[in-house]
C-alpha positions as CSV (number, residue, x, y, z in Angstrom):
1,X,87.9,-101.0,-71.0
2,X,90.2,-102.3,-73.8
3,X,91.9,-98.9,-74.4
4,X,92.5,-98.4,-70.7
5,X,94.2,-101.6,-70.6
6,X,96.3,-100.5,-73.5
7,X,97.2,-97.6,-72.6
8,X,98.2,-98.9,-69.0
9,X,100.0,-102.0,-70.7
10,X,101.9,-99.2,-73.2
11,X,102.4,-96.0,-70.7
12,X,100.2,-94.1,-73.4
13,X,102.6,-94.3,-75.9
14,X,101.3,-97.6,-78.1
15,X,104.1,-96.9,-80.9
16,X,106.7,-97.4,-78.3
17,X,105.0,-100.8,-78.5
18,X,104.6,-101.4,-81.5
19,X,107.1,-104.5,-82.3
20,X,105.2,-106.7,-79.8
21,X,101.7,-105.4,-80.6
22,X,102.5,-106.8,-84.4
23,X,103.6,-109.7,-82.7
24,X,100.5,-110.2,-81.2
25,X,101.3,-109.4,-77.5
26,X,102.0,-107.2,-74.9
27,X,103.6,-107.8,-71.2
28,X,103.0,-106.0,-68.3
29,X,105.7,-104.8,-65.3
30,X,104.7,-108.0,-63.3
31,X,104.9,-110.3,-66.1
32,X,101.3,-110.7,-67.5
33,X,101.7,-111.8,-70.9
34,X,98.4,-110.2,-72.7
35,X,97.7,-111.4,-76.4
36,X,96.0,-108.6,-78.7
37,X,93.6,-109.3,-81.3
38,X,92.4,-107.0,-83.9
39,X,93.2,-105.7,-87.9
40,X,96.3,-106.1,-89.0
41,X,97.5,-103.6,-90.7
42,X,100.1,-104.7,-94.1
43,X,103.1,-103.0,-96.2
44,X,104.6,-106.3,-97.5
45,X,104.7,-107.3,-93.9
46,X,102.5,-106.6,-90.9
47,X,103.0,-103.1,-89.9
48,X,101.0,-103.2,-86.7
49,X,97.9,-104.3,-85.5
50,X,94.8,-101.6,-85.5
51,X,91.6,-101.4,-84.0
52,X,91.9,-103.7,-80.7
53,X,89.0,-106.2,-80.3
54,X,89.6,-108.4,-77.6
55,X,92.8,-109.0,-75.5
56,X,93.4,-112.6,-73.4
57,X,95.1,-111.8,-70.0
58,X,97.5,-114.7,-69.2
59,X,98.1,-114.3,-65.3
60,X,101.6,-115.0,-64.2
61,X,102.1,-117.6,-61.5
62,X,104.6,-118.1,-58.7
63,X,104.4,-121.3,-57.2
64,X,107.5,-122.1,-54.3
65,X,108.4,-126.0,-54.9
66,X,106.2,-126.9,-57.8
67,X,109.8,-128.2,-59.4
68,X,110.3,-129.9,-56.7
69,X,108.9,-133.3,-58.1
70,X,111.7,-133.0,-61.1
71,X,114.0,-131.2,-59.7
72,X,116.6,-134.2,-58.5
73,X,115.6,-136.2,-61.9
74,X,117.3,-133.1,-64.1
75,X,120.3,-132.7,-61.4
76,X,123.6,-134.7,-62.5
77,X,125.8,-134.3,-59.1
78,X,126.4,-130.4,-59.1
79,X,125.7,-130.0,-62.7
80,X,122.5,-130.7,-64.4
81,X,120.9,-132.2,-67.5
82,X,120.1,-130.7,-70.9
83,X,115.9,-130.8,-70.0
84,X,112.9,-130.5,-72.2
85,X,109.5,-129.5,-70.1
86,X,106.6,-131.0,-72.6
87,X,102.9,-130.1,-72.4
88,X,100.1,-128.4,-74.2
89,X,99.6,-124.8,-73.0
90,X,98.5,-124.1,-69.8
91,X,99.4,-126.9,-67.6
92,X,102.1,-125.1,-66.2
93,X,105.8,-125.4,-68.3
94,X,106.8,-121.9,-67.9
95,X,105.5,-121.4,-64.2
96,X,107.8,-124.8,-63.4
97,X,110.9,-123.1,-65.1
98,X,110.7,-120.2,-63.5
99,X,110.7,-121.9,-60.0
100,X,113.1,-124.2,-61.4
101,X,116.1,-120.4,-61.9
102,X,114.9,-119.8,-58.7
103,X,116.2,-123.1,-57.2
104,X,119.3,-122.8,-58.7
105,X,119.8,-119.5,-58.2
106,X,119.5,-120.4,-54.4
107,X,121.2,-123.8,-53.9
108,X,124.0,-123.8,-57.2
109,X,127.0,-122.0,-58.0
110,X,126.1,-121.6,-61.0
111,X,125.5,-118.8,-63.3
112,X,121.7,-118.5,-65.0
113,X,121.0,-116.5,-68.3
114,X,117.2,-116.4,-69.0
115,X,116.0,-115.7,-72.5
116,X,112.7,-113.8,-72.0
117,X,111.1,-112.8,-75.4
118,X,108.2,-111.6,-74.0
119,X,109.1,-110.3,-70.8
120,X,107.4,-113.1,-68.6
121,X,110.2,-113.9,-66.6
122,X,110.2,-109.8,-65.4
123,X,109.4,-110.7,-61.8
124,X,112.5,-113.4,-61.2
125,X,115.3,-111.9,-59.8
126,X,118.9,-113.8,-58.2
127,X,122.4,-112.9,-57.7
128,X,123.0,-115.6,-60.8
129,X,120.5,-114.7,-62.8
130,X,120.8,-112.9,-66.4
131,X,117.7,-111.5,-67.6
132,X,117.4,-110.2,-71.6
133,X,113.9,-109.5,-72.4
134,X,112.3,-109.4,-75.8
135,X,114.7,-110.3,-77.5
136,X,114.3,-113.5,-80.0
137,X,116.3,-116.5,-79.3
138,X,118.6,-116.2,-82.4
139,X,120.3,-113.1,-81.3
140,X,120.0,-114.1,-77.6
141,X,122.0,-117.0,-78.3
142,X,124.9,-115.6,-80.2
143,X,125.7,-112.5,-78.2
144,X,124.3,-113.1,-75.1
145,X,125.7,-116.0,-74.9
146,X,129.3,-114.9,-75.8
147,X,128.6,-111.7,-73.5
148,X,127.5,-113.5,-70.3
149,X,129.1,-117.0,-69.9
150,X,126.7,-118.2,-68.4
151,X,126.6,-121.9,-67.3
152,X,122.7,-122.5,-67.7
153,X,120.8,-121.3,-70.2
154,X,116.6,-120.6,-69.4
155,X,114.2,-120.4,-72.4
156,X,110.9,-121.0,-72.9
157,X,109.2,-122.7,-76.0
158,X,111.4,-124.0,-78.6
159,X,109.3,-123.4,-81.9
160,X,111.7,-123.0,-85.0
161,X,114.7,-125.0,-86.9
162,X,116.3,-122.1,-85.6
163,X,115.7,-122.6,-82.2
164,X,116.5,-126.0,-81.9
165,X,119.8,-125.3,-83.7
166,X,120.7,-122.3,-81.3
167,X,120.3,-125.2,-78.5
168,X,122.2,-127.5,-79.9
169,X,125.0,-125.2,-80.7
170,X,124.6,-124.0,-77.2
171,X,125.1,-127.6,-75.9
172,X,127.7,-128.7,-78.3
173,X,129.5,-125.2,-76.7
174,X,129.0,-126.8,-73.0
175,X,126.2,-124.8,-71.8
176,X,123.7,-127.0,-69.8
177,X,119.7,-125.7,-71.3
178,X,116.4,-126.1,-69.5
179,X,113.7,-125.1,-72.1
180,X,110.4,-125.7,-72.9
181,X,108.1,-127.3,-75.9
182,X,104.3,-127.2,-76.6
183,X,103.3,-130.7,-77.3
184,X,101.0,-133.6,-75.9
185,X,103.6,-136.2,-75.3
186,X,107.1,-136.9,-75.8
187,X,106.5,-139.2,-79.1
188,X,104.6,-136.1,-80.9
189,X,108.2,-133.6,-80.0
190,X,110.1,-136.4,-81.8
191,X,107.5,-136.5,-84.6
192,X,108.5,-132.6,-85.6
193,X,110.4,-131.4,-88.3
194,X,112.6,-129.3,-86.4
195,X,113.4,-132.3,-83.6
196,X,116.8,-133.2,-82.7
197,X,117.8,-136.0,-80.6
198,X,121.1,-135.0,-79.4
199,X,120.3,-131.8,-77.9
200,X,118.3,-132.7,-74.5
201,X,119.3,-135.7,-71.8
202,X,116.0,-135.2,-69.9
203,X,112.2,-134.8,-71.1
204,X,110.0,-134.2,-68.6
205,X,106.2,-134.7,-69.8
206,X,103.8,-132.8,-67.9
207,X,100.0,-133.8,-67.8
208,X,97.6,-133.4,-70.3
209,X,95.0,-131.1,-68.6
210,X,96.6,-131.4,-65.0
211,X,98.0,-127.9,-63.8
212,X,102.0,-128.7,-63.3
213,X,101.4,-132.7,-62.8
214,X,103.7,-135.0,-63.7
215,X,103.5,-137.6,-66.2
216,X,106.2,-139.1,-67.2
217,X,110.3,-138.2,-67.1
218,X,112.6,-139.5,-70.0
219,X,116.1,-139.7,-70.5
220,X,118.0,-139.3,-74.0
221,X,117.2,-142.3,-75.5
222,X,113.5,-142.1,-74.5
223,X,113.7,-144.8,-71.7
224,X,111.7,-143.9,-68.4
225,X,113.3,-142.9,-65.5
């Protein structure tokens, strides 16, 4: 079963593949992200990974209106905030941004550029909306960026120094970003190394354990709104 799902998930060609499956993941044409385990497989740095044991099939979800409890509390007039979506996996950040493109796409003249590095957003589609896949967030920043003007930036899960600093020069460059971060509350994102206060106006805390509920919504200086 696990080499027919590979195969499907790669066309039959798994070295076309390769630079995800040594990242740990594939993605499928609808936007399943699929994490592979196995033996990795070193030369200085991981080379690939080998002999697939197990694979975790992360269904995407499309849910119409599930921003809809946020949505006016990240809007400034026609423009909106620099927001943070916080929570710990699975309770719905990326499935909330997604429907959150969507809504702009729809209602704002405004132009969208999604930063998908592993290919989840496949399936969203607007007039507005500027997809680059796989790519990381370093080079999406700098050339994308510069190449697309775009007006809102999408990304999901900021994890590095480097990707809080490609925000931040984002914002300090105008751009408006709605992004993502994998933490319980908002005090435990301040708490990180790579944290930086002046990059988001808005943090929206989802629910601990609560598919896409809403906790709590902050604005720069922590205060709730």
């Amino acid at each position: 079963v696990i080499d027919y799902i590979m195969g499907v998930l790669t066309e039959y060609s798994v070295y076309a593949f390769n630079d995800n499956i040594k990242k740990g993941f594939l993605t499928s044409k609808n936007g399943a992200r699929v994490g592979v385990s196995g033996e990795c497989v070193f030369d200085k740095e991981i080379v690939t990974v080998k002999n697939i044991k197990s694979l975790n099939v992360r269904i995407p979800h499309e849910i119409p209106g599930c921003s809809d409890k946020i949505f006016n509390k990240i809007k400034n007039n026609n423009d909106f905030y620099n927001t943070l979506i916080i929570s710990p996996p699975f309770c719905g950040k990326t499935t909330i941004l997604k429907d959150i493109a969507l809504k702009i796409n729809t209602f704002y003249d405004k132009n969208i550029f999604i930063i998908d590095e592993r290919g989840e957003f496949s399936n969203i589609r607007g007039v507005r909306i500027d997809l680059l896949s796989y790519s990381d967030k370093f080079y999406a920043f700098e050339y994308g960026i510069r190449s697309m003007a775009p007006e809102i930036v999408i990304t999901d899960e900021l994890v590095t120094d480097s990707d809080w600093n490609c925000a931040l020069s984002a914002v300090n460059s105008g751009i408006k970003i709605i992004s993502t971060c994998h933490a319980a509350s908002l005090s435990e994102v301040v708490k990180k190394p790579v944290f930086i206060k002046n990059v988001f106006d808005r943090y929206v805390v989802l629910k601990t354990g609560k598919l896409g509920e809403l906790e709590n919504i902050y604005d720069g200086d922590f205060n709730t709104l």
